[in-house]
GURO-13053 format. One record per residue: residue number from 1; residue in three letters; x, y negated, z of N, C-alpha, C, CB in turn. Coordinates in Angstrom, 1 decimal. Glycine has a CB too. Example, Ala and Ser with C-alpha at 12.3 -4.5 7.8 and 13.67 -1.06 7.14 Angstrom:
# GURO-13053
> 1,ALA,13.2,5.7,7.8,12.3,4.5,7.8,13.2,3.3,7.8,11.3,4.5,9.0
> 2,SER,12.8,2.2,7.1,13.7,1.1,7.1,12.9,0.0,7.9,14.1,0.6,5.7
This chain:
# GURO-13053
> 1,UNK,0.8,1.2,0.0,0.0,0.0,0.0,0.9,-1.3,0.0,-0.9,0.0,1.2
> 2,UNK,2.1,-1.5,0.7,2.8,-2.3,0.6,3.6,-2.8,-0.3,3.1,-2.2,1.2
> 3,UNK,3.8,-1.6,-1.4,4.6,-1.8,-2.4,3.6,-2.5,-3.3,5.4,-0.6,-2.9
> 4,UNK,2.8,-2.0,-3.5,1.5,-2.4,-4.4,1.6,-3.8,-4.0,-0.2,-1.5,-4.1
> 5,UNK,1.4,-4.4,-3.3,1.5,-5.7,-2.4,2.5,-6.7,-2.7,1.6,-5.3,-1.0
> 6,UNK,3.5,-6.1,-2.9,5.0,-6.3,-2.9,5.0,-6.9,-4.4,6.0,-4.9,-2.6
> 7,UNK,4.7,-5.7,-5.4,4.4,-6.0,-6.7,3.5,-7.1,-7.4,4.0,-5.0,-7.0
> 8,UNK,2.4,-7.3,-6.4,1.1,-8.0,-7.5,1.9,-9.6,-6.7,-1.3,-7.4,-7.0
> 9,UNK,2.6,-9.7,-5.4,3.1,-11.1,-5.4,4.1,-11.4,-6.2,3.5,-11.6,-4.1
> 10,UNK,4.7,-10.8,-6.4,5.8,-10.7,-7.7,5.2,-11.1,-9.0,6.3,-9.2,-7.9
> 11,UNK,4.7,-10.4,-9.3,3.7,-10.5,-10.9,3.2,-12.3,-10.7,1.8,-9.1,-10.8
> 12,UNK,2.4,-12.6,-9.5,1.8,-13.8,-9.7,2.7,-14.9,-9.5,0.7,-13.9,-8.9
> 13,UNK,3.8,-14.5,-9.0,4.9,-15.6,-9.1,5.6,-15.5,-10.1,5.9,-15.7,-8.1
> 14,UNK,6.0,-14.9,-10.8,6.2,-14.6,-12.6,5.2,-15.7,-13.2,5.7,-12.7,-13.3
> 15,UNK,4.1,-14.8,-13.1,3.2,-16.3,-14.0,3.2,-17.5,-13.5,1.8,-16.2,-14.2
> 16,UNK,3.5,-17.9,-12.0,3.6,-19.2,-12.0,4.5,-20.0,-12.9,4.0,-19.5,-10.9
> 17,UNK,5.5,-19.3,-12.3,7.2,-20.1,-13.1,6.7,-19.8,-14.2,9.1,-19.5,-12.9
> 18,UNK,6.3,-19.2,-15.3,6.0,-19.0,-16.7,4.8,-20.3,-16.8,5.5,-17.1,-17.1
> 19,UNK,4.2,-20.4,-16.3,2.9,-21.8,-16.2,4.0,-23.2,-16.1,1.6,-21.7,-14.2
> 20,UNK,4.7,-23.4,-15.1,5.3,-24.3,-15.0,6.7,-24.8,-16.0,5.6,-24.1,-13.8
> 21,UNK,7.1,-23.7,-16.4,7.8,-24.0,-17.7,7.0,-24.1,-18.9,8.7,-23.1,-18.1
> 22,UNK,5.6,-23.8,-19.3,5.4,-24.2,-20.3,4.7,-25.8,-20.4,4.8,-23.1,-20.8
> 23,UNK,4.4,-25.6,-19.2,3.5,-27.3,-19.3,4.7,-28.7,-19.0,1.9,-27.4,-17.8
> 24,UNK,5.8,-28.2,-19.3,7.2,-29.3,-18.9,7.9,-28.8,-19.9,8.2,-29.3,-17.3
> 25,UNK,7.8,-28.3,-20.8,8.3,-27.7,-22.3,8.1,-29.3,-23.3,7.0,-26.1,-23.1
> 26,UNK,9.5,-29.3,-23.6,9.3,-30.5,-24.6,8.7,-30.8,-25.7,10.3,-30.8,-24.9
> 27,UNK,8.7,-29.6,-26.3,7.8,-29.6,-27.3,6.0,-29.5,-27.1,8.4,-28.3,-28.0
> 28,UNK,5.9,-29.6,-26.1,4.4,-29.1,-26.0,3.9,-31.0,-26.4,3.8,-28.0,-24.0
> 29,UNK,2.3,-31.1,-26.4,1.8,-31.8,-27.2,1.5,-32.8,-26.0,0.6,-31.2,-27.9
> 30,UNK,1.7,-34.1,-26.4,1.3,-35.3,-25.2,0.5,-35.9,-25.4,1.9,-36.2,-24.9
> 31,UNK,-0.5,-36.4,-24.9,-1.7,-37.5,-26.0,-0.9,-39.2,-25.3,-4.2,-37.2,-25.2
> 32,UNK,-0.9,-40.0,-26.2,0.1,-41.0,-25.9,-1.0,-42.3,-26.7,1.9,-40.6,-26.7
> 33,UNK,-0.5,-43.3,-26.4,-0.9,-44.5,-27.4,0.2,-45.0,-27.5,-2.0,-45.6,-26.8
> 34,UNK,0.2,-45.9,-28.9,1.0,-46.3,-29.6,1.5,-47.7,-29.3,0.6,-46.1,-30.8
> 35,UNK,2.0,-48.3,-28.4,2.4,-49.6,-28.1,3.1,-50.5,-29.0,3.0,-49.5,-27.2
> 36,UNK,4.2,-50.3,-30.1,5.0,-51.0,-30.8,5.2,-50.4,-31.4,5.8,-51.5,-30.5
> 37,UNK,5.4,-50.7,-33.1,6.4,-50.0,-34.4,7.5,-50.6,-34.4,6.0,-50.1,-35.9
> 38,UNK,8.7,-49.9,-35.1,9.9,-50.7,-35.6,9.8,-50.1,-36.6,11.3,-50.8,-34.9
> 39,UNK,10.4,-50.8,-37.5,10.8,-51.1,-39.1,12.4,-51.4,-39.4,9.8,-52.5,-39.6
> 40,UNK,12.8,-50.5,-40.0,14.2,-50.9,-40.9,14.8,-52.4,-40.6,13.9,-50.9,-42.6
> 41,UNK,16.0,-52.9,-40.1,16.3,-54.2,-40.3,17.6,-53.9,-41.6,16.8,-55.1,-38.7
> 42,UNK,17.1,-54.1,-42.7,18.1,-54.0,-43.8,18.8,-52.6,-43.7,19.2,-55.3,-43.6
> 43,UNK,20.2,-52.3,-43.8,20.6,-50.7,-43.5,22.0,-51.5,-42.6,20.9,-49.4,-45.3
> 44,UNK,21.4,-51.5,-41.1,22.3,-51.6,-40.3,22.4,-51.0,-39.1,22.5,-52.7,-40.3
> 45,UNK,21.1,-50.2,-38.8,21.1,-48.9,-38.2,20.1,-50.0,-36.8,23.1,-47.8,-37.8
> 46,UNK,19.4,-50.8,-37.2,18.9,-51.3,-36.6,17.2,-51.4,-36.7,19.5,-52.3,-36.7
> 47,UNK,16.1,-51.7,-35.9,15.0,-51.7,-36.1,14.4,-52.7,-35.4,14.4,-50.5,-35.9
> 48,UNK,13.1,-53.3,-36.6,12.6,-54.6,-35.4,11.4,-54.6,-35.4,13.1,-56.1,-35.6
> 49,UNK,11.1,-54.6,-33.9,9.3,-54.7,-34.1,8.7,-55.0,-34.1,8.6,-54.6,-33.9
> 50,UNK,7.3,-54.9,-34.6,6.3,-55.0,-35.9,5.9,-56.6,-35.1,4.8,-53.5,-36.3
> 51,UNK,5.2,-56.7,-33.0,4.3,-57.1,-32.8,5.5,-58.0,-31.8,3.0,-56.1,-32.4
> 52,UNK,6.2,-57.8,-31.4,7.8,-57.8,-30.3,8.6,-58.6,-31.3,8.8,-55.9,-29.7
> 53,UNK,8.7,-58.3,-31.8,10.3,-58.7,-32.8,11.5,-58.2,-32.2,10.6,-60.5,-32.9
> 54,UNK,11.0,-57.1,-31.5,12.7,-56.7,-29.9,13.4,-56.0,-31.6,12.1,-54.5,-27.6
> 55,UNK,14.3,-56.0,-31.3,15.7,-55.4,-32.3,16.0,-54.2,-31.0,17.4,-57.0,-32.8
> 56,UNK,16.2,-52.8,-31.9,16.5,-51.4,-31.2,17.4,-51.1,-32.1,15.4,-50.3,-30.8
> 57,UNK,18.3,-49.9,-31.9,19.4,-49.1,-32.1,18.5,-48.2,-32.8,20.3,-48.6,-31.0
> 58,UNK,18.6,-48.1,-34.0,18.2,-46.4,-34.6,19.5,-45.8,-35.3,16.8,-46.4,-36.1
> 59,UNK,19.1,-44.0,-35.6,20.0,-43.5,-36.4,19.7,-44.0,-37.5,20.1,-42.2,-36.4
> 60,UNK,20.9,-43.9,-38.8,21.0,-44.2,-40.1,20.8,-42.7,-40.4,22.4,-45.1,-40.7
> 61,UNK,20.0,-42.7,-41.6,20.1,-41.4,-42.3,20.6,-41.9,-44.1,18.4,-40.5,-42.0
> 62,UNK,20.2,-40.9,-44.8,20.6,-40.7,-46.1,19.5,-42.2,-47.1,20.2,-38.7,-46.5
> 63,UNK,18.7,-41.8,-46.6,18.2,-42.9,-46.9,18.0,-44.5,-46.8,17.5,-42.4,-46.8
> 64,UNK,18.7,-44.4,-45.7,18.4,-45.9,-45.1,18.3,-45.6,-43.3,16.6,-46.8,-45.9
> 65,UNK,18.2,-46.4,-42.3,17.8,-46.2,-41.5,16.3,-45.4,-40.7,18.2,-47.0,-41.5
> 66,UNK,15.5,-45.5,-39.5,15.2,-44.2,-39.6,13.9,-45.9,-38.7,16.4,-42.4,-38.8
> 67,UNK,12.5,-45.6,-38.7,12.0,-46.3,-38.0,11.4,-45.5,-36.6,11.1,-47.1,-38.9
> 68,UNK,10.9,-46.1,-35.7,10.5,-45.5,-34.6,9.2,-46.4,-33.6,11.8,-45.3,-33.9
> 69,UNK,8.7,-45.8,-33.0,7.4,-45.9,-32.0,7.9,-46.2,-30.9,6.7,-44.7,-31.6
> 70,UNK,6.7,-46.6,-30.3,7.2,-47.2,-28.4,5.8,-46.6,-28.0,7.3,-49.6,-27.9
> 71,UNK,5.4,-45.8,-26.9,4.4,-45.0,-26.8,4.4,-45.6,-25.3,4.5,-43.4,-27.2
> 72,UNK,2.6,-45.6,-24.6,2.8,-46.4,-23.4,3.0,-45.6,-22.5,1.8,-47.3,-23.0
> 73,UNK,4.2,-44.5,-22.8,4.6,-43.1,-21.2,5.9,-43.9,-21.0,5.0,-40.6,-21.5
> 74,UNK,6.4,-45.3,-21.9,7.8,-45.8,-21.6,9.0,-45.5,-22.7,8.3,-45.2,-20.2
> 75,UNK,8.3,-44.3,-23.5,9.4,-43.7,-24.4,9.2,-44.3,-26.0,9.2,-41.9,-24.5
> 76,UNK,10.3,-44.3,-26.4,10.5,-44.9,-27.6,10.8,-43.6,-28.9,11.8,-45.9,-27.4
> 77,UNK,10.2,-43.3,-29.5,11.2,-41.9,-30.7,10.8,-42.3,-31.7,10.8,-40.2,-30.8
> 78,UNK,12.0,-41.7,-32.5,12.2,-42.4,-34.1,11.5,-41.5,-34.9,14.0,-42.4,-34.8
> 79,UNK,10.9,-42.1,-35.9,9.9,-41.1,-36.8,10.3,-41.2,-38.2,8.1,-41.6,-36.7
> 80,UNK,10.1,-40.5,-38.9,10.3,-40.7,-40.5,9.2,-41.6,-41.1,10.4,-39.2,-41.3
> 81,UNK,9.8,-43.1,-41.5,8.9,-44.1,-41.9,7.8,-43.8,-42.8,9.7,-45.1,-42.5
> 82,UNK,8.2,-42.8,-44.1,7.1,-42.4,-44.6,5.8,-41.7,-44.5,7.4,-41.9,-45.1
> 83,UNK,6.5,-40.8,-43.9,5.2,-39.9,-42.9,4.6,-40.2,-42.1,5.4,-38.9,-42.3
> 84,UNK,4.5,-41.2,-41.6,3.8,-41.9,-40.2,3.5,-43.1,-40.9,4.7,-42.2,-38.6
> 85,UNK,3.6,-43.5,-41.8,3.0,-45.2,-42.1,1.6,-45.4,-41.7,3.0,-45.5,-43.8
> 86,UNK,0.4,-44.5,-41.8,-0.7,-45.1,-41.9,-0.9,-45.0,-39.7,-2.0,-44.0,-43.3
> 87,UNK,-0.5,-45.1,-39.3,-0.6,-44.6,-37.8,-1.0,-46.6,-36.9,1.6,-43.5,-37.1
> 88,UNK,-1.4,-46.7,-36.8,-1.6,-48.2,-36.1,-1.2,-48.3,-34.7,-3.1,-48.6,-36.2
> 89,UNK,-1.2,-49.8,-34.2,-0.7,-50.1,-32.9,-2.1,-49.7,-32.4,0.0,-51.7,-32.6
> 90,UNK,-1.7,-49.3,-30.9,-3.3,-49.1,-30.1,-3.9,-48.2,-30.2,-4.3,-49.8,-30.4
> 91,UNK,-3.5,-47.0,-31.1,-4.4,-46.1,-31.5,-3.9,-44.7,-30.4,-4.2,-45.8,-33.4
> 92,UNK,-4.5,-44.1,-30.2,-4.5,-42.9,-29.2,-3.7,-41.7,-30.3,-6.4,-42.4,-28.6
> 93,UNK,-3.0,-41.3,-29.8,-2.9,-40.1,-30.8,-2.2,-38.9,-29.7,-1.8,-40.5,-32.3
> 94,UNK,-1.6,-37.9,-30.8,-1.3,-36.6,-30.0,-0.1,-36.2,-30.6,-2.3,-35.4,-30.2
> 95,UNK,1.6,-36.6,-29.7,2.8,-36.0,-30.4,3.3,-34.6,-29.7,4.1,-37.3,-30.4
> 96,UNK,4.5,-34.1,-30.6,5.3,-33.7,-30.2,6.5,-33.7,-30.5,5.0,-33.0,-30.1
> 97,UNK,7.3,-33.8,-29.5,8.7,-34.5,-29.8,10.1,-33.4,-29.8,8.9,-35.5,-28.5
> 98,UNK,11.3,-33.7,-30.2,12.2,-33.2,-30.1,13.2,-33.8,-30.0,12.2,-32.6,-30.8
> 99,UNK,14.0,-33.9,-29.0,14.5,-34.9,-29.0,14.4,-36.1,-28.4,14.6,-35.0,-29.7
> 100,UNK,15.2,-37.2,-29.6,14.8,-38.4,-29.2,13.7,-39.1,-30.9,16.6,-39.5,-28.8
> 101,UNK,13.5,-37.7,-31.2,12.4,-37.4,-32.8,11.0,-37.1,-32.4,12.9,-35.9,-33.8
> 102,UNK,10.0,-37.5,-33.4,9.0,-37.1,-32.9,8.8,-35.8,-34.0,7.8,-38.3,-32.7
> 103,UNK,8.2,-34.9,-33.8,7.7,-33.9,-34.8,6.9,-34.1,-35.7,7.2,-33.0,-34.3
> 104,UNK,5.6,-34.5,-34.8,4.5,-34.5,-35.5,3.8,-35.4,-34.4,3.9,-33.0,-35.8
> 105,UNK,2.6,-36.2,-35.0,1.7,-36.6,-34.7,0.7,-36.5,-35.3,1.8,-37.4,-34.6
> 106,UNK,-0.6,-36.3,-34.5,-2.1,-36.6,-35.0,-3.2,-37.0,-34.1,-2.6,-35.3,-35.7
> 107,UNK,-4.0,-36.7,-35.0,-5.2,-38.0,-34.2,-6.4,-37.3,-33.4,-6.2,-39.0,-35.5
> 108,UNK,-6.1,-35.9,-33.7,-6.9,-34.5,-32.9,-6.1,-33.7,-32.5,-7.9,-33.6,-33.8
> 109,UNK,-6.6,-33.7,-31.4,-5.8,-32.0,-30.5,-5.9,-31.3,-31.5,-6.5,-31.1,-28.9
């Protein structure tokens, strides 16, 4: 009887820690609002924003520099300017990040 006992607290503390790592997993999905865009300043690995005019540090890529978000959890991540163009300030959405990159965004769980 005790081992049985022994076992099922075991098992349920397994799935804790397995609960607690997946909901602090970086990749998992955040619902965020969109506070500020930055946009390309010329190709000098710089970005300036849309509503702020604040000037930030981005990576340069192959193309030109890289633009990025300000989300109101305090975090800033760089997104690929093309793929996120139609996304507005204020708008609620749902990322997931990698990094200091966002993956993906959308507007439904």
């Amino acid at each position: 009887m005790k081992r049985k006992a022994v076992i099922l607290i075991g098992l349920i503390a397994v799935l804790i820690i397995l609960f607690v790592v997946y909901l602090t997993s970086p990749g998992r999905l955040q619902k965020v609002q969109i506070v500020e865009k930055y946009y390309p300043h010329f190709s000098d690995g710089k970005a300036v924003g849309f509503k702020t005019n604040e000037v930030i540090d981005v990576t340069e890529t192959e193309e030109g520099s890289n633009c990025a978000m300000k989300f109101d959890n305090g975090k800033t991540f760089e997104i690929d300017c093309d793929r996120y163009l139609t996304y507005k300030i204020d708008e609620t959405v749902y990322i997931t990040t990698e990094g200091n990159h966002v993956e993906e965004i959308r507007r439904k769980r």
